[in-house]
C-alpha positions as protocol buffer text, in pm:
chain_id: "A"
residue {
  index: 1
  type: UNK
  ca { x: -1447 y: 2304 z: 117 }
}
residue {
  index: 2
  type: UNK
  ca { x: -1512 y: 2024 z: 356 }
}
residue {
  index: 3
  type: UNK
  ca { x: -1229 y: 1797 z: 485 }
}
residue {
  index: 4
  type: UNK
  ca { x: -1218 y: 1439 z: 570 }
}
residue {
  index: 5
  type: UNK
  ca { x: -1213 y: 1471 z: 1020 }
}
residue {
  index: 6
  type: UNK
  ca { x: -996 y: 1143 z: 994 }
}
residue {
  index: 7
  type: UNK
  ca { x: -756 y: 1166 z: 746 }
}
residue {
  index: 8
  type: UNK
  ca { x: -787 y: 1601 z: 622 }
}
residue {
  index: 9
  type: UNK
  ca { x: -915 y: 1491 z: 308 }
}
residue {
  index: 10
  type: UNK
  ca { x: -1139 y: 1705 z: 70 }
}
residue {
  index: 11
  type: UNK
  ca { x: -1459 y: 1554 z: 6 }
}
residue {
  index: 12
  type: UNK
  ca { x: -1478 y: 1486 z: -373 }
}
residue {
  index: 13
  type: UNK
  ca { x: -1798 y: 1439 z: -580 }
}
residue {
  index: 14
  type: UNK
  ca { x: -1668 y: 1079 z: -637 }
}
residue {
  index: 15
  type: UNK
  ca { x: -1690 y: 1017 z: -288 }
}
residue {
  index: 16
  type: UNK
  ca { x: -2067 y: 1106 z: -258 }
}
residue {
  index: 17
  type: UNK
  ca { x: -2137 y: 961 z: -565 }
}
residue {
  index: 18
  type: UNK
  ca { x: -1999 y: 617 z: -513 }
}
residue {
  index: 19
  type: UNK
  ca { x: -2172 y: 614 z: -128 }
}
residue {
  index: 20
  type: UNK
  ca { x: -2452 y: 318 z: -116 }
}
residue {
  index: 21
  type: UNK
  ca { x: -2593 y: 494 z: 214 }
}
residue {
  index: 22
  type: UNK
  ca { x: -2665 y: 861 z: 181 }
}
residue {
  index: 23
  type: UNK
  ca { x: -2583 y: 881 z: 558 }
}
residue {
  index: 24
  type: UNK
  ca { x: -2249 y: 731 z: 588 }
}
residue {
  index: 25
  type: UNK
  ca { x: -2030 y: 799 z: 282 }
}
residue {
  index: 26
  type: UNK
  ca { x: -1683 y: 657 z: 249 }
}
residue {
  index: 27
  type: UNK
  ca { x: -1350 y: 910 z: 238 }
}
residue {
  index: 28
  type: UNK
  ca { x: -1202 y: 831 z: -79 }
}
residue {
  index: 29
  type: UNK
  ca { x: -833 y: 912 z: 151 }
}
residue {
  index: 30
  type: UNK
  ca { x: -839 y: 687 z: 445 }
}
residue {
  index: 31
  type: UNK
  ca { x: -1190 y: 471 z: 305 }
}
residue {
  index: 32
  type: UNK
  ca { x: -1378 y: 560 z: 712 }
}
residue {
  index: 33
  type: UNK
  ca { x: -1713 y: 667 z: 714 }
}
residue {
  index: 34
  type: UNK
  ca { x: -1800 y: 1089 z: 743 }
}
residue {
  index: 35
  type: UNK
  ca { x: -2099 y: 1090 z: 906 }
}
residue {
  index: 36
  type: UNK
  ca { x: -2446 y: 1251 z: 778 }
}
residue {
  index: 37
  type: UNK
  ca { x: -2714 y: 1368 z: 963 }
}
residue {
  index: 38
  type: UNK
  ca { x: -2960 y: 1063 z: 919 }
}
residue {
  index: 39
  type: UNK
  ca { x: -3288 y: 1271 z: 963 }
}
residue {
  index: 40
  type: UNK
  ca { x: -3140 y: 1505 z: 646 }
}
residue {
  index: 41
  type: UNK
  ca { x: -2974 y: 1244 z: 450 }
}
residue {
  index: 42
  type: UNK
  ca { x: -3286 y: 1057 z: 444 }
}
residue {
  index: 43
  type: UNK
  ca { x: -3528 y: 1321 z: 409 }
}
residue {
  index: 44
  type: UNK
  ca { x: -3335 y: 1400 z: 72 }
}
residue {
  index: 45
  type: UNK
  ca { x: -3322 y: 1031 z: -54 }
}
residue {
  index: 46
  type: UNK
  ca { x: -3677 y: 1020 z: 18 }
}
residue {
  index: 47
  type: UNK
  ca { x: -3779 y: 1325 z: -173 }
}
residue {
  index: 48
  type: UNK
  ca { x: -3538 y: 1210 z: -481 }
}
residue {
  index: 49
  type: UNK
  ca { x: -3763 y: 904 z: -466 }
}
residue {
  index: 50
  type: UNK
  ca { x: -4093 y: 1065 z: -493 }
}
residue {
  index: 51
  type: UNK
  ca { x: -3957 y: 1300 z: -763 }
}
residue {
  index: 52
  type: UNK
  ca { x: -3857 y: 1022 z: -954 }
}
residue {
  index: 53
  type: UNK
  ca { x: -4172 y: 876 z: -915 }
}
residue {
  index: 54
  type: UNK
  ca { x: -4359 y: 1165 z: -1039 }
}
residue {
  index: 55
  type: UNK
  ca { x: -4133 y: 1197 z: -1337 }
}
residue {
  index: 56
  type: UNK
  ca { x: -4186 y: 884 z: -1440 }
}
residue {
  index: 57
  type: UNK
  ca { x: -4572 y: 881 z: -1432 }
}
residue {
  index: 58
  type: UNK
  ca { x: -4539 y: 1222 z: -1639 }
}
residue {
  index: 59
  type: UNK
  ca { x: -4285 y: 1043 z: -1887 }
}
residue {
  index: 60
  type: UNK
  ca { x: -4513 y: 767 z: -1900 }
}
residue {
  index: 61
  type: UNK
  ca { x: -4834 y: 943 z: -1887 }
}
residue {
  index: 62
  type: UNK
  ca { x: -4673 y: 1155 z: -2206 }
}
residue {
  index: 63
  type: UNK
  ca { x: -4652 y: 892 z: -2367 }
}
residue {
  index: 64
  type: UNK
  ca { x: -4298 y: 958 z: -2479 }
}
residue {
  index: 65
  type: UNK
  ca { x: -4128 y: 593 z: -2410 }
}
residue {
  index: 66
  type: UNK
  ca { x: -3876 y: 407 z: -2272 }
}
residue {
  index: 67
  type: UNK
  ca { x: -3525 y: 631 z: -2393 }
}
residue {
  index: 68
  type: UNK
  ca { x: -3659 y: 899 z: -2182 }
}
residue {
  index: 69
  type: UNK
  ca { x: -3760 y: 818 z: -1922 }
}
residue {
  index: 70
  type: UNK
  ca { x: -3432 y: 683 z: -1835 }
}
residue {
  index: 71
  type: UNK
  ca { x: -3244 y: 998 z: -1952 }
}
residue {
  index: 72
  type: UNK
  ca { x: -3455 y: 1179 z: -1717 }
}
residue {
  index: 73
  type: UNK
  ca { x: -3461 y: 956 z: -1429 }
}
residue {
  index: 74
  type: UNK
  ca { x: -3055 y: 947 z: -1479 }
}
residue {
  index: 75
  type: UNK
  ca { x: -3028 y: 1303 z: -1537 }
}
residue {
  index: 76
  type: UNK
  ca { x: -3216 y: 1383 z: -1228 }
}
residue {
  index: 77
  type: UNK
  ca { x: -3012 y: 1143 z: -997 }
}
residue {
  index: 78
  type: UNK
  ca { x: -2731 y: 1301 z: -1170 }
}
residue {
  index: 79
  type: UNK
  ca { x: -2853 y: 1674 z: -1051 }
}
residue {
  index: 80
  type: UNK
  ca { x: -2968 y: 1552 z: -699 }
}
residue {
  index: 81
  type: UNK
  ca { x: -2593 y: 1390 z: -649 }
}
residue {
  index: 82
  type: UNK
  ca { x: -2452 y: 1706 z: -727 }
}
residue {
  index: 83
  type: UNK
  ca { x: -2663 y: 1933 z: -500 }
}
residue {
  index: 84
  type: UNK
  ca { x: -2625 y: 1671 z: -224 }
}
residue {
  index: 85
  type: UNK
  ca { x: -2212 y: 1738 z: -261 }
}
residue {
  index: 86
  type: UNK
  ca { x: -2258 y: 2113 z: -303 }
}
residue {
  index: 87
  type: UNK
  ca { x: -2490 y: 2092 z: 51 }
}
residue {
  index: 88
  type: UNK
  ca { x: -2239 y: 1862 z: 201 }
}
residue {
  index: 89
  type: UNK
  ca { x: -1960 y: 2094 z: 142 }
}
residue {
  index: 90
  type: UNK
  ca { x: -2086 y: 2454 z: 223 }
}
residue {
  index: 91
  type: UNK
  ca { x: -2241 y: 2327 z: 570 }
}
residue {
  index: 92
  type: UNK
  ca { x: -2593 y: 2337 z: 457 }
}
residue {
  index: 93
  type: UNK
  ca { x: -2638 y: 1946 z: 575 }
}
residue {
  index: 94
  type: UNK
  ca { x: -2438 y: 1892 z: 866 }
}
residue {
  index: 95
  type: UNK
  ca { x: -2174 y: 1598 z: 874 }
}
residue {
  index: 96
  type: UNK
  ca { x: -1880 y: 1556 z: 1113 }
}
residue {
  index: 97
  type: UNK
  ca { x: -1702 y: 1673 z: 780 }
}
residue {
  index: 98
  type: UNK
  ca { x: -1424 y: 1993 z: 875 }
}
């Protein structure tokens, strides 16, 4: 696990879910920034976008309405959120997280 390098904190899933910029999310401890790597953080939000994108045309294209397209769009931000934590805390995207 990944700690907070102001206050020691563990990064929670709160913590990245809450965070409005995918590059600077808030500690939940102490409430500073942890810093992302922009060019990663980005790249991610940006692919997230055009995966929504296509999911939506498919939903629509399908045919299948309104109800589920936002279940998938909201499950999907749900699974990218989670994956962005899990790379956050093992390292794979680096962070000035300890």
């Amino acid at each position: 696990m990944k700690n907070c390098p102001h206050c020691a904190k563990q990064l929670s899933f709160w913590d990245v879910l809450r965070a409005v910029n995918p590059a600077s999310i808030p500690c939940g401890g102490c409430h500073k920034n942890i810093t992302v790597n922009k060019k990663s953080a980005f790249t991610i939000a940006g692919v997230a976008v055009l995966v929504s994108i296509a999911i939506c045309l498919a939903v629509q294209s399908a045919g299948l309405g309104m109800p589920i397209l936002v279940a998938s769009v909201v499950l999907l931000g749900l699974l990218l959120e989670i994956g962005y934590y899990l790379c956050l805390t093992k390292g794979v995207i680096k962070s000035d997280l300890q």
